[in-house]
Every structure is written in structure tokens, then in C-alpha cells.
C-alpha positions in Angstrom: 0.0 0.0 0.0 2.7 2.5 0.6 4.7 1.6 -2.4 1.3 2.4 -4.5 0.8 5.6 -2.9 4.5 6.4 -3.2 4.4 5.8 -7.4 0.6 6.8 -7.6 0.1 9.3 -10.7 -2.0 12.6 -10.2 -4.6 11.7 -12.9 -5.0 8.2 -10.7 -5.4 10.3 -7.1 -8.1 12.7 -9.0 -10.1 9.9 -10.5 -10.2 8.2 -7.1 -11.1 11.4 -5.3 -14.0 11.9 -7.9 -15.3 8.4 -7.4 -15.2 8.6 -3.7 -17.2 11.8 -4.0 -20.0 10.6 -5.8 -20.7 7.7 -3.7 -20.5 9.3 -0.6 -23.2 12.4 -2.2 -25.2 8.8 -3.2 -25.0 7.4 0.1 -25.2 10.5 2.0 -28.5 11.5 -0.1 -29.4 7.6 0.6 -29.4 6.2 -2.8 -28.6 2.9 -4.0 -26.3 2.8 -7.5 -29.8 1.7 -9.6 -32.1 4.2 -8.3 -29.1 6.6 -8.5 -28.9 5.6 -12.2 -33.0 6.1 -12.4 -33.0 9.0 -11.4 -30.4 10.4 -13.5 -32.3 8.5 -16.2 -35.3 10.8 -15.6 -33.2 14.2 -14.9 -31.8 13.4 -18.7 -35.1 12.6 -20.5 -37.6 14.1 -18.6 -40.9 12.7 -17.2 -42.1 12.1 -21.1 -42.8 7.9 -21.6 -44.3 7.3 -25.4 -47.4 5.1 -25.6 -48.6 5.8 -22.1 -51.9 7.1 -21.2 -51.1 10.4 -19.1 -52.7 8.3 -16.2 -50.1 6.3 -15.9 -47.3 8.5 -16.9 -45.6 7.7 -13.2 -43.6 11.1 -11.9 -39.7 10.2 -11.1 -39.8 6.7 -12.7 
């Protein structure tokens, strides 16, 4: 382990840092990786689902 950190690169120690951040905003917001993923899902295309009556058009899903 030191030995890694003693030869780690900078582009290495920044992706690790952004990984570690955006699970810990996941888990501190309480989200598991698949609703995390649906609900980015639904921030991209929007609350629009084709060949559903608006009755069932679901809000967040």
C-alpha cells in the first residue's frame, strides 16, 4: 500500500477522489447505485414515456 501511494500518478489520485465523492453524495442523499442511475435516467429525458396514457405516466420513474 505505501509503495502504491509512493508511485501513484495525479490523474490516478483525481479519479479516485471523484469516485469517492460521488458515492459518498449517493450514500449521504441515501441512494442505491440503480435508483441513482433512475433518477439520473429521468433528470436526462424528462418525465415524457411514449405510448402511455397520461394516467399512468408515473412522476420520477
Amino acid at each position: 500500500m505505501v509503495f502504491w501511494l509512493a508511485h501513484m500518478r495525479m490523474w490516478t489520485f483525481i479519479t479516485a477522489l471523484a469516485i469517492t465523492v460521488v458515492f459518498g453524495f449517493f450514500a449521504w442523499m441515501g441512494l442505491t447505485l440503480p435508483v441513482a442511475f433512475r433518477m439520473a435516467r429521468v433528470l436526462l429525458v424528462g418525465p415524457h414515456r411514449p405510448r402511455l396514457p397520461r394516467w399512468k405516466q408515473r412522476d420520477y420513474a
